[in-house]
C-alpha positions in Angstrom: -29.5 -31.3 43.4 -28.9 -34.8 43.1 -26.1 -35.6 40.4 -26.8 -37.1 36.6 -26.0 -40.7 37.8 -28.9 -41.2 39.9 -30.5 -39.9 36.8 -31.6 -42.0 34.0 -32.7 -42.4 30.6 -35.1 -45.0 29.6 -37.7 -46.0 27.2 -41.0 -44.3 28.2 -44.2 -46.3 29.6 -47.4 -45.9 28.4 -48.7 -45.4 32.1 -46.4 -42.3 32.3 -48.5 -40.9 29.5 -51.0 -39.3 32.1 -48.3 -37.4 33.8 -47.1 -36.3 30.6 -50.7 -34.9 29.6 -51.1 -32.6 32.7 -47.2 -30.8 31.8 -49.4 -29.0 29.0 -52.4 -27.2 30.1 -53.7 -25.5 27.2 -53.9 -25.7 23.4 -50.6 -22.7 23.0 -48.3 -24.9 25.2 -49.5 -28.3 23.9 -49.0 -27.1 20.1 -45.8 -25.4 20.8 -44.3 -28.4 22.2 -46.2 -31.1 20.0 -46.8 -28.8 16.8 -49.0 -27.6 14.6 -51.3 -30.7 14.7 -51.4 -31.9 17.7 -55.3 -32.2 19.4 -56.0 -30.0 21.9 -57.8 -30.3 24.0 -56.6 -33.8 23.9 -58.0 -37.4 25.2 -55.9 -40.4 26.4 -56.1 -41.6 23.1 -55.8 -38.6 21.1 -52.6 -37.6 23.0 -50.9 -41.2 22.3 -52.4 -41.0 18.7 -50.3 -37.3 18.2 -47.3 -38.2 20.0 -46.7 -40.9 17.9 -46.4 -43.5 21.0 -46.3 -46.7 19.3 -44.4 -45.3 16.8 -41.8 -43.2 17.5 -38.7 -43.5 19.8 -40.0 -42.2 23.0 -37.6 -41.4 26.1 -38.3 -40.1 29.7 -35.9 -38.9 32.2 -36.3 -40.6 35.3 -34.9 -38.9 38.6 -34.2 -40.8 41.8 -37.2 -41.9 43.4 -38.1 -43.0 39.3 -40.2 -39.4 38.9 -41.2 -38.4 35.2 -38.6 -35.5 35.1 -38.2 -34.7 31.0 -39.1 -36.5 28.0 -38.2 -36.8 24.1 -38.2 -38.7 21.3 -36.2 -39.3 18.0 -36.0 -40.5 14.7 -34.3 -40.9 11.4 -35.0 -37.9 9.7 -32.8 -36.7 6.6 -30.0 -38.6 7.6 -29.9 -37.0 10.9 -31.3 -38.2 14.3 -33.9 -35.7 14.9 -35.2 -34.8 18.3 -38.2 -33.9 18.8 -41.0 -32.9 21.6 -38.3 -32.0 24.4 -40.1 -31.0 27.5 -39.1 -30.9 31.2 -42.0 -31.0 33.7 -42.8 -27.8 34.9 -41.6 -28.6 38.7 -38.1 -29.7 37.5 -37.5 -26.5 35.0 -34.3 -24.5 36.2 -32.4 -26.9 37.3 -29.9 -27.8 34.0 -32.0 -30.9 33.3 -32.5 -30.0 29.6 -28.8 -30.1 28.9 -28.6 -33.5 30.1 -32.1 -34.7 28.7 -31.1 -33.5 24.8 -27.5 -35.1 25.8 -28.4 -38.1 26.7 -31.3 -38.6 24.3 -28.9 -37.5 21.1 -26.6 -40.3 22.4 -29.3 -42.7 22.0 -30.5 -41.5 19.1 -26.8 -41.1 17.3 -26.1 -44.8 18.0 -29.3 -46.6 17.4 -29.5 -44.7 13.9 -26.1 -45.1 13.3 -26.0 -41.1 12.4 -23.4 -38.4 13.3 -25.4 -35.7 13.3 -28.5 -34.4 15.4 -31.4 -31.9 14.0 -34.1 -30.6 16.0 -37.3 -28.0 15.0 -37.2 -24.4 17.5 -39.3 -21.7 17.8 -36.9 -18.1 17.8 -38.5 -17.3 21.0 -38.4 -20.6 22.6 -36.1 -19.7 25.5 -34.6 -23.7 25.0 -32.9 -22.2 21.4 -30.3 -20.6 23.6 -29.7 -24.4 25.5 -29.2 -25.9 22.1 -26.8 -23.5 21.0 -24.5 -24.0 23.6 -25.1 -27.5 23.0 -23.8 -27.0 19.4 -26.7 -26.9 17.4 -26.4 -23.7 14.3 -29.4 -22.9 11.8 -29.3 -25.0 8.9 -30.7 -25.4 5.6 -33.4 -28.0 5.2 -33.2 -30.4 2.4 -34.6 -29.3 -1.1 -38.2 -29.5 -1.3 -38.5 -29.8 2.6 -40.3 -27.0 4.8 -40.3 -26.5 8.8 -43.1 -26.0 10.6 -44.7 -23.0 10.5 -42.5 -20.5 12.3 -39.8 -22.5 13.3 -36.1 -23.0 12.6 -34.0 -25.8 11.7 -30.9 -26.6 14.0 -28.3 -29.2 12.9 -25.2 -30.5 15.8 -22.6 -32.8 14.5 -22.4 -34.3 18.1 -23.8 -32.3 21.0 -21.4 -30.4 23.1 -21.1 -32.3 26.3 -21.1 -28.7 28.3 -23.3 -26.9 30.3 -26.5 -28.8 31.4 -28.5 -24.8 30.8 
């Protein structure tokens, strides 16, 4: 496995967006990693619309040969730099990529916010809750008069734990 510096992090292009679609082949895997009210089945447009494109802070993982190999976005959310829509693509799970992707991308986020801590929205049986624990993250409380998502829990990390990639 080639090592995290021929790795990187950069903003993510529009014409990666069809590469992105295809990593979420039906409406249980598209929801779970886009929520609750995210389109499925999606178009081109419908998918940009949901994932907030022109919007949001949107990040891909770029391997070697400049491959799509995770993706995520941030923003200012209660103080916090909240990450959201995390996803490796399916041909590049297993290999401790989601580690470095929530690493990096909390980096980012931290200093372009000017925040010291990260938040992020789990399901309990998304086999990732076990990454971001190691990573530092611990069930919070949500603000008063703030809800998660159906089903989901809340996971604040003061700076995430440089340590294993998962």
């Amino acid at each position: 496995m080639p090592n995290q510096k021929t790795r990187v992090l950069r903003p993510l292009e529009a014409s990666r967006l069809n590469t992105l679609q295809g990593w979420f082949p039906d409406a249980a895997s598209c929801r779970r990693w886009g929520g609750p009210a995210f389109r499925y089945p999606f178009t081109a447009q419908s998918f940009r619309e949901d994932l907030g494109f022109d919007e949001l802070a949107s990040f891909g993982l770029l391997g070697e040969g400049g491959e799509l190999l995770g993706v995520g976005q941030h923003a200012e959310r209660w103080g916090r730099c909240h990450l959201m829509r995390l996803a490796i693509a399916p041909e590049a799970r297993g290999r401790g990529l989601g580690g470095e992707l929530v690493r990096r991308l909390a980096r980012v986020g931290q200093a372009s916010l000017g925040v010291e801590h990260c938040s992020l929205f789990v399901f309990p049986d998304n086999p990732a809750i076990s990454l971001y624990r190691r990573l530092g993250f611990a069930e919070a409380a949500l603000p008063p008069g703030e809800a998660a998502p159906e089903g989901c829990r809340y996971l604040v990390a003061e700076l995430v734990r440089s340590g294993p990639s998962g």
